[in-house]
N, C-alpha and C positions, 0 to 999 in steps of 0.2 A: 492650420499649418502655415509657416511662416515663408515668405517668397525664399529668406536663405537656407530653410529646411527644403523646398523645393528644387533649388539650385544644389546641392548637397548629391541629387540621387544623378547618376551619370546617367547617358542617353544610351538606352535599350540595357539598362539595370533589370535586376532582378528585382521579383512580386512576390512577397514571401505570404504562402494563406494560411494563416496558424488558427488551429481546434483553440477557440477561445476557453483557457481554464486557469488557476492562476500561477501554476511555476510555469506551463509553454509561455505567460507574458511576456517572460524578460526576455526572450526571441525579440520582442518589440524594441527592449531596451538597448539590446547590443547591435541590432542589426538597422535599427529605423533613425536615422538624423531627425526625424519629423516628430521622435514618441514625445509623451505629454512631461515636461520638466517633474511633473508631480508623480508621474511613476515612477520617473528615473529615483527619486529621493525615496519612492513607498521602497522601492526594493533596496536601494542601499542601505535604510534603516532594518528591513527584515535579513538581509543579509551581515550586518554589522555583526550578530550573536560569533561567528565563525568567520567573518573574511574581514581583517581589518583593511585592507587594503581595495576596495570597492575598484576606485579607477584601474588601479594596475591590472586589476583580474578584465577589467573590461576591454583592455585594448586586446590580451593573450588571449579571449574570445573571439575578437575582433582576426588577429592574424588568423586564427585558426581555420576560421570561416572563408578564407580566401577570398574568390571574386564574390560567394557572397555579403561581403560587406563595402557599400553601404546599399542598403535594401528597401523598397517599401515594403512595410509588414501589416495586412490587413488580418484584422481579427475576426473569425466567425462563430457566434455562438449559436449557430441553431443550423437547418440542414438548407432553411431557404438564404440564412446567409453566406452559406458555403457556397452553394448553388450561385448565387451573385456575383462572388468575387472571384466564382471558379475564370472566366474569360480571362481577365489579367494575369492568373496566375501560371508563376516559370518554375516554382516550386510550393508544397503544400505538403503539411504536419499536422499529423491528425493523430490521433488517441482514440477515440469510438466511433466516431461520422465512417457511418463505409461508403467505399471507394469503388467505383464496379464501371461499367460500363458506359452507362448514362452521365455521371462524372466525367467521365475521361472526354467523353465527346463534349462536355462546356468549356473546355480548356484547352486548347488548341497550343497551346504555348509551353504546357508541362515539360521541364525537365526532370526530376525528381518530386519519389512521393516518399516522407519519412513518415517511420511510424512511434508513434514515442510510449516504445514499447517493440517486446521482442515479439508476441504473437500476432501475427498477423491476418488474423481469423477474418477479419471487416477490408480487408485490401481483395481486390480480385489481382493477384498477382499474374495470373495470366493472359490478362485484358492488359496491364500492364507492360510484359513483356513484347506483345502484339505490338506493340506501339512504340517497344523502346525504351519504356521509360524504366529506369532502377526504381526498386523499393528498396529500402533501406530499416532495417532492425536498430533496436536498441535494447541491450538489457539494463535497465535502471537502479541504480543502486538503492535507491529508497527503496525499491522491491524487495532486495532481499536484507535492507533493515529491518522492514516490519516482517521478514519471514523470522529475520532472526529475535528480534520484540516478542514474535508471538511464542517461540520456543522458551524467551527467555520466561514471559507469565507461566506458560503451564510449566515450568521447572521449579519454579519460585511456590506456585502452589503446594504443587507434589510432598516440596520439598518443607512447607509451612512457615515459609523464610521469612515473609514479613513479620510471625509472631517471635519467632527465635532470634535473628538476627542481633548480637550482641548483649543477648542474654545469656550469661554463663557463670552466675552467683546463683546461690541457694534463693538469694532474696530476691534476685530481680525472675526468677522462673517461677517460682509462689507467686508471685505479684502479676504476672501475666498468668497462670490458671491452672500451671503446672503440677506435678507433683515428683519433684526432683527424690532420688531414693538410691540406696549403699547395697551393692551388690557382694557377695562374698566371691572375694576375687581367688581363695582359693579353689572354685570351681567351675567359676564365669567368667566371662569377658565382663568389661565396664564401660560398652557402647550405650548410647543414650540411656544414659544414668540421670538423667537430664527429664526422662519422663515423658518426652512428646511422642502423644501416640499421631494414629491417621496419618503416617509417612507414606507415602508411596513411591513406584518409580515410572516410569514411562515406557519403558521395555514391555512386551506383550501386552499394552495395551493398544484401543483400536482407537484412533484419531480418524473424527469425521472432518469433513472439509466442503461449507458450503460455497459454491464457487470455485470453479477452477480457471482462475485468471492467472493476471502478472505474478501475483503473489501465492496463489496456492500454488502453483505452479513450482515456485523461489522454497514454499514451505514444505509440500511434499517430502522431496527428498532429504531433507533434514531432519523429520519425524523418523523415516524408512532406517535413516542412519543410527537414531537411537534405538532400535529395534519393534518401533508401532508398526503397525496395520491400519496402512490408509486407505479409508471408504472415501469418494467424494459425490454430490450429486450437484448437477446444471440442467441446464435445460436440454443441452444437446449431450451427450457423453462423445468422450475423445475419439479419435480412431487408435483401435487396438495397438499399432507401434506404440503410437505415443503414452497412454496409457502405463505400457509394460514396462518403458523407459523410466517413468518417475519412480517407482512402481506404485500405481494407486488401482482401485476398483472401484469403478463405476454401481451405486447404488440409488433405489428409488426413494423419495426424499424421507417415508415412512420407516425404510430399514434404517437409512442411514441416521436420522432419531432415536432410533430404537437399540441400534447397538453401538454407537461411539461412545466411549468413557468420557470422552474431551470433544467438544464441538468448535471448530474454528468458521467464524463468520469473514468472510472473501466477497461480499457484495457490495456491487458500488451502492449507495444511497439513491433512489427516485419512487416514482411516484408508486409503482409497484413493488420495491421491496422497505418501504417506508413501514415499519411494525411489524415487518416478515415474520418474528419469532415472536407470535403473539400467546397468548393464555393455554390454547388449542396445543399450538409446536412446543411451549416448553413442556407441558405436562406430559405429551407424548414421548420427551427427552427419558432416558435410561434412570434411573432413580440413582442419585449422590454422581452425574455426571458432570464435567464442568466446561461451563463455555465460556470463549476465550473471544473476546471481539477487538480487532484490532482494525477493525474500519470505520463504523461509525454505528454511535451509541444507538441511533433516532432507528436503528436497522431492529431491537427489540424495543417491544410494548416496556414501558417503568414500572407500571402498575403489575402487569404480569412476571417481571421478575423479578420486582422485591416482592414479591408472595411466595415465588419460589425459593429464593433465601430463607424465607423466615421460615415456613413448611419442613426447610430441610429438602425439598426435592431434589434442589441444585448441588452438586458439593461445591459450585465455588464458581467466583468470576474474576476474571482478567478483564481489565477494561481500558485500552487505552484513552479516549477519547470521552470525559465525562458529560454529563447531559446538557450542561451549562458550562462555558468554558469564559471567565474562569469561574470554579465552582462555589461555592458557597461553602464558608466554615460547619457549616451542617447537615451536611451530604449524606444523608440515609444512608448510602453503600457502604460510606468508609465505616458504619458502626459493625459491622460482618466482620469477624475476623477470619472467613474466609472468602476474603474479599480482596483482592491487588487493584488499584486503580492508580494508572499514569497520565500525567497531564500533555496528552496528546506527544510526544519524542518518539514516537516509534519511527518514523522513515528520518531521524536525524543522524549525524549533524547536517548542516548546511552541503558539507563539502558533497555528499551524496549527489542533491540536484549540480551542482555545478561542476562536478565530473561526469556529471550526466550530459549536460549541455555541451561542455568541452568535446566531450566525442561527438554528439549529435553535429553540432558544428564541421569539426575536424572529417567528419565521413563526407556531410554534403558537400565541403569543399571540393573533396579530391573529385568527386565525382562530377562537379560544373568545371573545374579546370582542364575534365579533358577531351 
């Protein structure tokens, strides 16, 4: 850090301790005179897809953020480096590090604790309280992009839209496997005349839900709205308000295999749910049920379920996030035709995170101003 990056931060400025991950970085970019040139450019290039305008968006972060800007922004990627930078810090954003007791007591200087995220399950909120300090929520738009991603796979499925779409000739529906056919219209209707069978709808069916985070959370009630029955299973189940709220049912990890039509994967990726849905859990899956992963690929075994494709056990997968990115012109999945796979867009566009920030921002401010 450079003497004029130093000079930059005012005396008895703010300490900002940001959950090291990679969209809370750009907390670094907006708020630190000190961040490294070469991030500021990684993010203007990854933001470019959707913000033509980089600078301008940074200064209207910048107001937003009130006194605090300009900021030191210390990054902690583990709990021992939390735990280190906890003494300096007058503020601190976190996503999964919880926040309890022991915490609060290395930090003498807290003013706010934002969570980036609306559940606040890992904050002791009233350890918090005890002390003064706000917590502060966020609901994140990317959340309920991939709630709406994941609705949008299993509709696209149901519905066998990547085989149909824009095939509407005799020639081009033969040629994909169909078998298009002439009804006698003076006694039938002439609805899929077209031939495609294995339609389904979502209505009375039962959507499992592994994980009940940000996001099952965002997808729940958007299942409930098309008329499913949502199972979910976690480690801990909700408490019963909240629960009846979404409206989902807490099931053990065995039922909930056993009877979901549609399996929705909600896990973060680590050391323990790395192959989660291995050989064992898909076979255990409902016979022709389809699961829909809109977190990350490396969360099922490859081997275990391209056998389940080819078997037939599966009827189908949604996949946002494919095993190599980017994938290789001969991706075993995509020969399935009942198969969807997106190249990673689910919590897009851009503007998601950075309406995200915008409020994140906008809230801490109000809250150090007064």
């Amino acid at each position: 850090m450079s003497n004029d990056s130093l000079e930059a931060y005012p005396p008895g400025g703010h300490v900002v301790v940001v959950e090291d991950d990679p969209f809370p970085r750009l907390l670094q970019v907006i708020l630190d005179p000190g961040c490294d040139p070469e991030r500021v450019q990684a993010f203007r290039h990854f933001l470019s897809l959707d913000l033509a305008d980089f600078d301008g968006w940074l200064a209207q972060a910048r107001a937003a953020a009130g006194p605090l800007y300009p900021s030191r922004v210390l990054l902690a990627g583990s709990d021992d480096a939390l735990h280190a930078a906890l003494p300096e810090a007058t503020v601190l954003v976190v996503e999964s590090f919880p926040i309890g007791t022991r915490e609060l007591a290395l930090a003498p200087n807290l003013q706010a604790v934002q969570k980036y995220g609306k559940v606040l399950r890992n904050i002791d909120t009233a350890a918090c309280s005890a002390r003064g300090i706000p917590v502060l929520g966020l609901r994140r738009r990317a959340n309920i992009a991939c709630a709406e991603h994941t609705m949008l796979l299993m509709l696209a499925l149901a519905k066998r839209l990547p085989e149909v779409m824009g095939r509407i000739s005799l020639r081009q529906l033969r040629e994909a496997g169909f078998e298009p056919r002439t009804y006698d219209r003076r006694h039938t209707a002439n609805s899929n005349w077209a031939g495609v069978g294995g339609l389904r709808i979502l209505h009375g069916d039962t959507l499992g839900i592994l994980g009940m985070g940000e996001i099952g959370r965002e997808l729940a009630p958007r299942a409930a709205a098309f008329g499913m029955r949502v199972l979910y299973h976690q480690r801990t189940a909700l408490p019963e308000a909240e629960a009846s709220a979404l409206p989902i049912e807490y099931a053990g990890l065995d039922r909930l295999l056993a009877e979901s039509d549609w399996l929705s994967l909600q896990l973060p990726l680590g050391d323990s749910t790395r192959g989660f849905m291995d050989a064992a859990r898909i076979g255990a899956m409902k016979k022709g049920a389809v699961l829909i992963n809109t977190s990350r690929s490396e969360l099922v075994d490859r081997d275990a379920l391209l056998s389940a494709l080819r078997s037939g056990h599966l009827g189908g997968l949604g996949l946002d996030t494919p095993y190599e990115e980017p994938a290789r012109d001969d991706e075993e999945l995509l020969g399935f035709r009942n198969v969807l796979v997106t190249p990673h867009t689910a919590a897009q566009p851009r503007f998601n995170a950075l309406g995200d920030f915008m409020d994140l921002l906008g809230g801490l401010g109000k809250v150090l101003s007064r």
